[in-house]
C-alpha positions in Angstrom: -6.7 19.4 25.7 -5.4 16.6 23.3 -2.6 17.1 21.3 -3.2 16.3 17.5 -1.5 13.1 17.8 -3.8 12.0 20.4 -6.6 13.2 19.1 -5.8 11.3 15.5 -5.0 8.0 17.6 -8.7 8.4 19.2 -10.8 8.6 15.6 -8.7 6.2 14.6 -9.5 3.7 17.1 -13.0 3.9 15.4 -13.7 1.2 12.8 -15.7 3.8 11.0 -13.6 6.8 10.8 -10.4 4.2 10.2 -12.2 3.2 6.9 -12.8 6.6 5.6 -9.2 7.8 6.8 -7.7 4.2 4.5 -9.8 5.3 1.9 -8.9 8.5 1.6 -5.2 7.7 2.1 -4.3 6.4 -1.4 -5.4 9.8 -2.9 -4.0 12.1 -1.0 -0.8 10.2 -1.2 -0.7 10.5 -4.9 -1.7 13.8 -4.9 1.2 14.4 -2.3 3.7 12.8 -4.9 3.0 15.1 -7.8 3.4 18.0 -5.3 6.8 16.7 -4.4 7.9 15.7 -7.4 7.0 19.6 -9.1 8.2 21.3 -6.0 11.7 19.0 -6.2 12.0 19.7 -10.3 11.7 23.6 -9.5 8.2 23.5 -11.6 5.1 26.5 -10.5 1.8 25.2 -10.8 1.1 27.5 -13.9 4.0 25.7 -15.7 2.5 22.5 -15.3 -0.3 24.5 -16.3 0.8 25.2 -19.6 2.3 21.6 -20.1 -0.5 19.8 -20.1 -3.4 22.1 -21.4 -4.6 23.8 -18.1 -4.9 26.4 -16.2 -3.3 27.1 -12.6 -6.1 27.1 -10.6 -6.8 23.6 -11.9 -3.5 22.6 -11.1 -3.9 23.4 -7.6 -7.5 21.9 -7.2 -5.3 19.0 -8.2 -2.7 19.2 -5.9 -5.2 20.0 -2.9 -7.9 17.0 -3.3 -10.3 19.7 -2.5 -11.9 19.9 -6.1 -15.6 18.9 -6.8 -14.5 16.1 -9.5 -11.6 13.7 -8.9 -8.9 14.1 -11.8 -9.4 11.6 -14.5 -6.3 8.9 -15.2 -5.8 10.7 -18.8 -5.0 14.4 -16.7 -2.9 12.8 -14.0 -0.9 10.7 -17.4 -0.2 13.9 -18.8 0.5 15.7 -14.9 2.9 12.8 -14.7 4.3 13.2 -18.3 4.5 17.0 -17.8 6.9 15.9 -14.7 9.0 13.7 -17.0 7.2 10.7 -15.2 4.8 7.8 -16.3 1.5 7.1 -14.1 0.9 3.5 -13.2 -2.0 2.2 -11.5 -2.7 -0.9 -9.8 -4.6 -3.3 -8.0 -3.9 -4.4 -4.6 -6.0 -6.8 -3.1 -7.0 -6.3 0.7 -6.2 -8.9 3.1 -9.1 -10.8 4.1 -11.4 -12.7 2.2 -12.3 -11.2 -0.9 -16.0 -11.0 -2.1 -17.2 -11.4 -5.8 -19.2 -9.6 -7.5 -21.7 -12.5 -6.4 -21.4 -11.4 -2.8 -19.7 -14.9 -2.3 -16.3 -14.7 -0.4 -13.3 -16.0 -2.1 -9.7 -17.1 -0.6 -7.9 -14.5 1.1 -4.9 -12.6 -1.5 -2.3 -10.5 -1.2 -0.6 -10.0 -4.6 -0.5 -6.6 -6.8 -1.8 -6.8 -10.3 -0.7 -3.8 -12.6 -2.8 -2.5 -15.2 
């Protein structure tokens, strides 16, 4: 039987299920970060709740990635303001060559641009 650690190293050894794992990381990293940051101010999910205009359970859709809609940027801004925190989002470009809109490829980049 593989442990979990194998068995993670194994999917992720396939281009495929590598993808979807990347793209799902950046979400559930920023989902992880409000939990952290409520947990570490001593804030329940129904105070957060009542902060922005909510009520518990959607607070802990939130939290879980598990709801049918992704959260929109004006709810996690006022999550984040709730939390005495600002939301900032941002570009990163991938490595590699970057395609246009065109379909053309471009040079390779590596900078952040912050909206």
């Amino acid at each position: 039987m593989l442990t979990h650690k194998q068995l993670r190293a194994k999917a992720l050894a396939r281009p495929e299920i590598k993808a979807q794992f990347e793209a799902l990381d950046v979400e559930y990293t920023l989902l992880d970060e409000f939990l952290k940051v409520r947990a570490a101010q001593g804030l329940t999910q129904a105070q957060v709740a009542e902060k922005i205009g909510t009520t518990q359970s959607a607070v802990a859709r939130m939290e879980s990635g598990r709801g049918k809609h992704s959260p929109s940027l004006a709810t996690l801004s006022k999550y984040a303001e709730a939390l005495g925190c600002r939301l900032e989002v941002k570009l990163v470009r991938k490595r590699g060559p970057v395609k246009s809109v065109s379909g053309r490829s471009g040079k390779p980049a590596g900078r952040a641009i912050g909206l």
